[in-house]
PLY file of the C-alpha trace (Angstrom):
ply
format ascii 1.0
element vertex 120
property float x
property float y
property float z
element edge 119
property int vertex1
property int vertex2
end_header
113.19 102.53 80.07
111.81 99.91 82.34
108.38 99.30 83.92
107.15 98.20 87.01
103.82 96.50 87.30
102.18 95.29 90.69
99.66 93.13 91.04
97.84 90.85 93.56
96.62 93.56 95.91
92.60 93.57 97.06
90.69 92.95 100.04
91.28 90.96 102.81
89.91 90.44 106.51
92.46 90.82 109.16
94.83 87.68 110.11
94.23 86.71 105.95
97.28 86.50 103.18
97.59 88.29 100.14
100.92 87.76 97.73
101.43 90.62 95.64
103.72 90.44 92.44
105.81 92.96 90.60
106.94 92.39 86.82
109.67 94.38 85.46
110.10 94.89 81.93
111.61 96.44 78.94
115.23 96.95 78.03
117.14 96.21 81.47
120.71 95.30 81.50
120.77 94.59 85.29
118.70 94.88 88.66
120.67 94.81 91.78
118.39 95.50 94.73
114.37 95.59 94.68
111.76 96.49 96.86
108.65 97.14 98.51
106.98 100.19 100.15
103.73 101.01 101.04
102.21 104.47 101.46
99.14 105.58 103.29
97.59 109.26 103.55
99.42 111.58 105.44
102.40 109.10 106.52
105.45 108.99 104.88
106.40 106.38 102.41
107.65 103.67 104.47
109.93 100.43 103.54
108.65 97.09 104.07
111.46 94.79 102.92
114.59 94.42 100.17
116.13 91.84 98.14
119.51 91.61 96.45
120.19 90.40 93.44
121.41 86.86 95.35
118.33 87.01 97.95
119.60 88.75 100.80
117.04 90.03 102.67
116.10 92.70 104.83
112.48 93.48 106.71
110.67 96.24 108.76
111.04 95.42 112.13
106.95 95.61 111.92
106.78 92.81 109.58
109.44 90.27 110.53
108.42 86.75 110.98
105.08 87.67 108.56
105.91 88.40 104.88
108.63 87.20 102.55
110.38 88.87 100.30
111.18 86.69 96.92
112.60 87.21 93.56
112.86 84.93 90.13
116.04 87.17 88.12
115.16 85.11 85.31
111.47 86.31 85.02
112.70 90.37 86.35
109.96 89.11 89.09
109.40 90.39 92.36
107.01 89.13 95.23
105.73 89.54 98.83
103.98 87.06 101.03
101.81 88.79 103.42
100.49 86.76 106.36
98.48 87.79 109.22
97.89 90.87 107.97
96.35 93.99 110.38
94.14 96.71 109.71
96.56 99.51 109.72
99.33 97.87 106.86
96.17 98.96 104.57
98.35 101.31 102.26
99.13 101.36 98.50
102.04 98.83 97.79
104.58 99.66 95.57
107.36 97.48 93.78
111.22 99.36 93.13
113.95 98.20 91.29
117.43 99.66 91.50
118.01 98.85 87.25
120.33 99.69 84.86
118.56 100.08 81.27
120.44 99.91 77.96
121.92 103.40 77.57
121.54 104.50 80.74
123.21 104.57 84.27
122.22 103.05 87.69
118.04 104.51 88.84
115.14 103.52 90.51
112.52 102.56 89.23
109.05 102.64 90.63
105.66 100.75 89.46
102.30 102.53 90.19
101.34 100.84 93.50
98.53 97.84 94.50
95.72 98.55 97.00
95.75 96.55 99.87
92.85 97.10 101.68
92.69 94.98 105.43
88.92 95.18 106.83
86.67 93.35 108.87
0 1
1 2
2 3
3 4
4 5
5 6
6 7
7 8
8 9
9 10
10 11
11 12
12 13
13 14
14 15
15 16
16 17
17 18
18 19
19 20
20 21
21 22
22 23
23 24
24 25
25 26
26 27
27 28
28 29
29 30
30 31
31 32
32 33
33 34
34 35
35 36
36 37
37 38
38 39
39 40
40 41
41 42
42 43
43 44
44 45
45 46
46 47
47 48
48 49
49 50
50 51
51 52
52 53
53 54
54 55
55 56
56 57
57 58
58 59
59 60
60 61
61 62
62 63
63 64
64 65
65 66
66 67
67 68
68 69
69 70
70 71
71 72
72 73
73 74
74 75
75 76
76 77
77 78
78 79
79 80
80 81
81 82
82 83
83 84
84 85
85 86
86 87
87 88
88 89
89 90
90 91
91 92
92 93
93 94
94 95
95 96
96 97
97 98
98 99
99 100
100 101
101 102
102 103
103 104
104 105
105 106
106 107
107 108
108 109
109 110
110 111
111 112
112 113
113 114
114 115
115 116
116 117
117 118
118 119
């Protein structure tokens, strides 16, 4: 199996920068395409940005021009750069990883989320 962990999330004033982290690990053959989502309360999980496995990138139209989406495949590391940051992208972040695991086929994989908490 592979885990996800996140870290990097806390509190920060609106307009500030977190960069949250996600470290994969165990027995992975292969990641293709990873992730970040955030959930709050009663919304639906919603996708911030993706990364292929040679850096393409793709962003919510919400947060273009604001966060970057990174990855070291050496390290099964994931990141996001958050800059400017406004009160409502408070939510729980979470880190996925389309993997392949010895003895297994193609899954996601999910970690167990960051708080990111934007307050004045």
């Amino acid at each position: 199996q592979a885990q996800l962990v996140e870290s990097g999330g806390g509190l920060v004033q609106p307009g500030g920068s977190l960069r949250l982290s996600c470290a994969a690990s165990g027995s992975i053959f292969s990641i293709s395409n990873m992730g970040w989502y955030r959930h709050t309360p009663g919304k639906a999980r919603e996708l911030v940005a993706t990364i292929t496995k040679i850096g393409a990138t793709n962003y919510a139209d919400s947060v273009k021009g604001r966060f970057t989406i990174s990855r070291v495949n050496a390290k099964n590391t994931l990141y996001l750069q958050m800059n400017s940051l406004k009160v409502e992208e408070t939510a729980v972040y979470y880190c996925k990883a389309h993997a392949v695991v010895v003895g297994t086929g193609w899954t996601d994989y999910w970690g167990q989320g960051t708080q990111v908490t934007v307050s004045s």
